[in-house]
C-alpha positions in Angstrom: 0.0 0.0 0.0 1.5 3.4 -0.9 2.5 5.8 1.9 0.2 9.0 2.4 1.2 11.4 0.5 2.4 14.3 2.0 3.0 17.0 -0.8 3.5 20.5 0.1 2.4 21.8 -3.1 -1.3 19.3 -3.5 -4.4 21.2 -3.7 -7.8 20.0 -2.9 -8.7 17.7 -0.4 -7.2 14.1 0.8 -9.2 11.2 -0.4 -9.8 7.4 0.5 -11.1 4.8 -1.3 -11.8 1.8 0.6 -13.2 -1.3 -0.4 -14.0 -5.0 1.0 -11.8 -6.2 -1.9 -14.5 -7.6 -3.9 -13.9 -6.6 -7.4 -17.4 -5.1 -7.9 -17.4 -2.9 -4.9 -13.7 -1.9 -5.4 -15.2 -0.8 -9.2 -17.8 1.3 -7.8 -15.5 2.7 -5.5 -13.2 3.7 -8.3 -16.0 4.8 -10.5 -16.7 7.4 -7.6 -13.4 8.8 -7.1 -12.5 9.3 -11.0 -15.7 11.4 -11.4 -15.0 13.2 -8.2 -11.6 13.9 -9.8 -12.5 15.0 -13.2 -10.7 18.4 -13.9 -14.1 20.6 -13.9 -15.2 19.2 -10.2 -11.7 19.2 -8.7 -11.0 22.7 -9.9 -14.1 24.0 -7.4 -12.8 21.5 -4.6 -8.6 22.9 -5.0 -9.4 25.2 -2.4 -9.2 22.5 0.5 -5.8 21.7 1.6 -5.9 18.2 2.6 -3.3 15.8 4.0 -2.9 12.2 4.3 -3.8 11.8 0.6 -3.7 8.2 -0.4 -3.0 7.1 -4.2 -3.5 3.4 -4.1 -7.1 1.9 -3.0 -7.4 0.4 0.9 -8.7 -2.9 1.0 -9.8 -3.9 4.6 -10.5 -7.5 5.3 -12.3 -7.8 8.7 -12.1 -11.7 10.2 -14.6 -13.8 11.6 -16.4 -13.5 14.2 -17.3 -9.9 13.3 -18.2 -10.8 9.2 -21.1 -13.5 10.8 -22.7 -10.3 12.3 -24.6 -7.4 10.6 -22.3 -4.1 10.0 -24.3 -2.5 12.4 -23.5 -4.4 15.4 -20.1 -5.4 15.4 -18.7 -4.7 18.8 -14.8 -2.8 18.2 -14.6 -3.3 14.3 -11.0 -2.4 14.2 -10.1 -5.3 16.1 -11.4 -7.2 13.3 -8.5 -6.2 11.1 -5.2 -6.9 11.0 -2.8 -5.3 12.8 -1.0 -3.7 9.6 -5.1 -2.0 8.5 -5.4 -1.2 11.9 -2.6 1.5 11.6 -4.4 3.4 8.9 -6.6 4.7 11.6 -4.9 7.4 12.4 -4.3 11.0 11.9 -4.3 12.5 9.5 -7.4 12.2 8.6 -9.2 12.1 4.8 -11.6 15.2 3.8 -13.2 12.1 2.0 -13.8 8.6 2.6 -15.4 6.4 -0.2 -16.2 3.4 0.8 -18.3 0.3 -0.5 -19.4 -3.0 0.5 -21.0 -4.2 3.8 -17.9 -5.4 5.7 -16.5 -2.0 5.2 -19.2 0.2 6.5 -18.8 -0.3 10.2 -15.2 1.7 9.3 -17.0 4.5 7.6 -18.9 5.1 10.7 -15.6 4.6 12.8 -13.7 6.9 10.7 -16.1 9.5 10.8 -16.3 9.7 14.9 -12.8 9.3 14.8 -12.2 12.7 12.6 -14.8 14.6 15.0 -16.9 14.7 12.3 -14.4 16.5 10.0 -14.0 13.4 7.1 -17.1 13.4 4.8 -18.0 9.8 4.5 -19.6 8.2 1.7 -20.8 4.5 1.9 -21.4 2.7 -1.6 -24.3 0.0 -1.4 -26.7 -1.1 1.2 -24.9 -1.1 4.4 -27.9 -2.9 6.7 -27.1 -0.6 9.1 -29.0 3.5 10.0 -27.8 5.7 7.1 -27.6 8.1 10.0 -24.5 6.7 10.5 -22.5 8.0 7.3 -22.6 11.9 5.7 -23.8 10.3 1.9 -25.4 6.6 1.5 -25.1 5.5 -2.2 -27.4 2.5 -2.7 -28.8 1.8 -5.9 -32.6 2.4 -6.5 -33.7 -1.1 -6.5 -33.0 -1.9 -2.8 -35.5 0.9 -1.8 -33.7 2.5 0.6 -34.8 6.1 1.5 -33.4 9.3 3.7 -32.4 12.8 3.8 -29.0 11.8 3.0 -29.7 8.9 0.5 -28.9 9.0 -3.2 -30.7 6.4 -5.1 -29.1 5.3 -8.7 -30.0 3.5 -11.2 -27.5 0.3 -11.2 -24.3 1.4 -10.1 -22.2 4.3 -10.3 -20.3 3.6 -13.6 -17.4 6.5 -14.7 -15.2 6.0 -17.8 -12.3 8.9 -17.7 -12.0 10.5 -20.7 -7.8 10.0 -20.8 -8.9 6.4 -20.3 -11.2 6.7 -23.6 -8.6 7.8 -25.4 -5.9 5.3 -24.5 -8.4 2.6 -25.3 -9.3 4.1 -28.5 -6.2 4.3 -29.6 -4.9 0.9 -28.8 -7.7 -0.8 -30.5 -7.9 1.8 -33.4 -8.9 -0.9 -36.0 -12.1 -1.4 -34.1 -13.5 1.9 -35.9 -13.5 0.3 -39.0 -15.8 -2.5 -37.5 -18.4 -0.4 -36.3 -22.0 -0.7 -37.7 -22.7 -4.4 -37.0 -20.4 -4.9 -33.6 -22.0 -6.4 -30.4 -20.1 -6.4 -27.2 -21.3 -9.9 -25.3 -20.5 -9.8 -21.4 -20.8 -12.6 -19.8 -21.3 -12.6 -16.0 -21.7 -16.3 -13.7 -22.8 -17.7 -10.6 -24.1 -15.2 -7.6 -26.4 -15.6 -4.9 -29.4 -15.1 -7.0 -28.9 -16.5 -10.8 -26.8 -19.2 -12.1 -25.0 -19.9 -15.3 -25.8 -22.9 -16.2 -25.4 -25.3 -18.9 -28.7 -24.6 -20.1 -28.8 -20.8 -20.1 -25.2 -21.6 -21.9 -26.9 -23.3 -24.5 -30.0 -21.2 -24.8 -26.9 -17.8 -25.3 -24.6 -20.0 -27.7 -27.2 -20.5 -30.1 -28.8 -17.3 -30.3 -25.1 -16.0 -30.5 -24.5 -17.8 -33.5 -27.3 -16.6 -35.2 -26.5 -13.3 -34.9 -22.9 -14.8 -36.5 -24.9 -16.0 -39.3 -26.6 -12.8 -39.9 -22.7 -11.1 -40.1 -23.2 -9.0 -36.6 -19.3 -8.7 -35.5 -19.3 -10.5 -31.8 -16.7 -9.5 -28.9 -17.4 -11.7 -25.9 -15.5 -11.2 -22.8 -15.8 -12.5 -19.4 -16.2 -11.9 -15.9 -14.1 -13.4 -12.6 -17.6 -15.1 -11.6 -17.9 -16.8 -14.9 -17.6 -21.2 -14.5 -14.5 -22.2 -16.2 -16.3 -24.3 -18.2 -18.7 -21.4 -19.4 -15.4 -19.8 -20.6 -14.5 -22.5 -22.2 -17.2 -22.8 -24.0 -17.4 -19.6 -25.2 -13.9 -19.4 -26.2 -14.3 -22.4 -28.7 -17.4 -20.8 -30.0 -15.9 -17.6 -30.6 -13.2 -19.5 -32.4 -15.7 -21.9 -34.6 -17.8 -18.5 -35.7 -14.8 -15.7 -35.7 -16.0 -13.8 -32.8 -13.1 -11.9 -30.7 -12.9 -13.4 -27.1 -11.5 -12.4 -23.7 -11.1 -13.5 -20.2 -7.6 -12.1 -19.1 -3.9 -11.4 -19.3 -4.1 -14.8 -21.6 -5.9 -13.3 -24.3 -3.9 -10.4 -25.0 -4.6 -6.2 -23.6 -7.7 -5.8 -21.8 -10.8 -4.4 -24.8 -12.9 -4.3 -22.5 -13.6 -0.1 -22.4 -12.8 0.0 -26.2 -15.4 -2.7 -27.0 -17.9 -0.9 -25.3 -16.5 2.4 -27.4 -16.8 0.9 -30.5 -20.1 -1.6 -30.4 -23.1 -0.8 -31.8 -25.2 -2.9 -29.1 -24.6 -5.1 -26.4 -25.5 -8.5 -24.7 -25.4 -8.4 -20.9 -26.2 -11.6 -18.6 -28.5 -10.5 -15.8 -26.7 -11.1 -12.6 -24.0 -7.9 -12.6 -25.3 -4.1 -11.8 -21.9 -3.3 -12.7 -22.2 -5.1 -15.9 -25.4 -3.4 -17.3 -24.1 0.1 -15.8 -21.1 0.0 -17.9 -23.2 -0.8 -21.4 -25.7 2.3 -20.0 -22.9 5.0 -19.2 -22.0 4.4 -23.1 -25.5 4.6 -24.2 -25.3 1.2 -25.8 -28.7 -0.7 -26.8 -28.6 -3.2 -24.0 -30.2 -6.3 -24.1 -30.2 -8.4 -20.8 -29.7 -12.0 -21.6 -31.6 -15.0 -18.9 -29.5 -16.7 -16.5 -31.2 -19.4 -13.9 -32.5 -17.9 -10.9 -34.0 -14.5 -10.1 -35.0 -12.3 -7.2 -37.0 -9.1 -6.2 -33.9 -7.3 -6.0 -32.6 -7.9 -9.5 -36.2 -8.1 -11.0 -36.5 -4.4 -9.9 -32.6 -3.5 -10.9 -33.9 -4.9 -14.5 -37.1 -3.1 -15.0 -35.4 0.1 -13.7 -33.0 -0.4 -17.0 -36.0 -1.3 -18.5 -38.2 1.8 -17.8 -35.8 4.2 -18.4 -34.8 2.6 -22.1 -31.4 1.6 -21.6 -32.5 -2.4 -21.7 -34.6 -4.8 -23.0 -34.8 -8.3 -22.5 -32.6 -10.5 -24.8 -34.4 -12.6 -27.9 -31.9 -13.5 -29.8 -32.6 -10.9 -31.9 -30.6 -7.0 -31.8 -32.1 -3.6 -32.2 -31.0 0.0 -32.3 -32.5 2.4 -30.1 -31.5 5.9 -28.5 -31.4 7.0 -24.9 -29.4 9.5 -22.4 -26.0 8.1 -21.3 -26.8 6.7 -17.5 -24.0 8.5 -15.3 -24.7 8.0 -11.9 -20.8 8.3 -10.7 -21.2 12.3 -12.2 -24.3 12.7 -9.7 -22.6 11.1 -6.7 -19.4 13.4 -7.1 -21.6 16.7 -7.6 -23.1 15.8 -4.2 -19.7 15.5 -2.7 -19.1 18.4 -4.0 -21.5 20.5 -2.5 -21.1 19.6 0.7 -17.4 19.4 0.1 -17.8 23.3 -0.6 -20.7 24.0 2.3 -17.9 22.9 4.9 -15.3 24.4 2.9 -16.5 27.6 1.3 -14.5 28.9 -2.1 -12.3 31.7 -1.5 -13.1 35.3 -2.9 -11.4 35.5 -6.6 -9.0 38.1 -5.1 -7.5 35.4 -3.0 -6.6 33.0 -5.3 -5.8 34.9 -8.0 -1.6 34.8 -6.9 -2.0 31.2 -6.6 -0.9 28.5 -9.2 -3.6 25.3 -9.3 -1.1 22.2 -9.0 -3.3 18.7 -9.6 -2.3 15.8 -7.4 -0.3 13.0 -9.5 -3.4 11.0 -9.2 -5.5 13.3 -11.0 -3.3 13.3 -14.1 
């Protein structure tokens, strides 16, 4: 983990992103933290002069007993971790703390009596626990979850950084030339409500090569929670038809962002928010391929896509259709933002106007 840093000449505040280290709450948590630290919002938040900045992502990992019990009650959570995470808590102190996933909300509450109040803490996904507890609770709109201080999404807060865009773009230039009939397939697996199972596989594989037939260009890539076997099945399919496949460092550079740049549609399996957020922030014309399983959570994450025209359930057929990018990262960060500014208010022009803007490495 890379030391605080400590930089004289930083402006803005010091922020922390925390996560459980699951890869989907660690995303969101990143998704957050670029939009808060896009050049337009980080310009009005420069002001601040924070310390104790940290660069690379904290992953706490709390131990039994403490993850059988609900965030909310666990008696002295930071005895949970280990002695190394422990020592984070400790002045000084973020301006922000991003945090997502249940096992790390008990520290969002700690670190924000343990700053006097001074840290503005921002939990990421139903915590289980008062959201009196935390200054901002993130949870998306489908697990109906309401306060004063609640933002509701829709999915999860997806953010693609424009520098990010470009280097993708740019890497997988020759994609351009394939745009028009290009489908970006995602492929997601086994969670606690669907499963991906040999029959939804076969139900997917032969609605994906019809679409082959009909000459649609198909880029299938995995998830971590996809079977093995699933993957390889789908990598011997995408062979057999001439699709382009990945599912990591084996295959070759990451496509994943330029695939979703240059597609035309996409194919997303139900089980990931994440998933059909990233196909929504680029506007794509999703359609939400059937897994095994369901519940009332999900059914009311996929009508939410639904009613708002990013989605529509998979037929093994494609379509074109139009609706606004869904940027729910950009909303989170304007809230932060103004309450970043309410306890810090901007200086009079005449103060700053001596003083040079210097962006944290981070930001660049």
């Amino acid at each position: 983990m890379a030391p605080a840093s400590q930089a004289d000449d930083q402006l803005g505040p010091s922020v922390w992103g925390v996560s459980d280290g699951r890869a989907g709450n660690a995303a969101q948590v990143r998704a957050v933290m670029r939009a808060l630290s896009s050049t337009g919002r980080w310009m009005q938040i420069a002001h601040i002069a924070g310390a104790g900045h940290r660069e690379t992502p904290i992953e706490l990992t709390p131990r039994a007993p403490w993850t059988l019990l609900p965030g909310g009650n666990w008696p002295m959570p930071l005895a949970a971790l280990p002695k190394e995470q422990r020592s984070l808590f400790q002045p000084p102190f973020p301006d922000v703390w991003i945090a997502a996933g249940r096992r790390s909300a008990p520290y969002t509450a700690r670190i924000r009596e343990m700053s006097g109040g001074r840290t503005l803490t921002v939990q990421i996904l139903d915590p289980k626990t008062s959201a009196d507890k935390f200054d901002l609770l993130v949870v998306p709109q489908h697990d109906d979850v309401t306060g004063p201080n609640v933002i509701q999404t829709v999915g999860s807060p997806s953010h693609f950084a424009a520098d990010d865009m470009e280097t993708a773009g740019q890497a997988f230039a020759d994609l351009a030339d394939e745009q028009g009939k290009s489908c970006i397939v995602i492929l997601g697996g086994n969670s606690k409500a669907h499963r991906f199972t040999e029959a939804a596989a076969d139900r997917l594989e032969a609605q994906l090569a019809a679409l082959a037939q009909q000459k649609w260009r198909l880029r299938i890539t995995a998830s971590r929670r996809t079977p093995v076997e699933i993957v390889a099945r789908f990598r011997a399919f995408a062979d057999k038809v001439g699709a382009r496949f990945w599912s990591g460092p084996q295959d070759g550079q990451n496509p994943y962002l330029a695939w979703l740049l240059y597609s035309d549609a996409a194919i997303v399996t139900e089980d990931s928010a994440n998933m059909l957020s990233d196909a929504a922030w680029h506007a794509l014309p999703i359609h939400i391929a059937r897994l095994e399983g369901s519940s009332p959570k999900f059914d009311r994450l996929h009508e939410s896509l639904i009613s708002r025209g990013c989605a529509r359930w998979f037929d093994g057929t494609l379509a074109h259709w139009q609706y606004p990018p869904l940027r729910e990262a950009d909303r989170v960060a304007d809230a932060i933002i103004e309450k970043l500014i309410a306890r810090h208010p901007q200086p009079a022009l005449k103060d700053v106007k001596d003083q040079s803007v210097v962006l944290p490495d981070w930001l660049e």
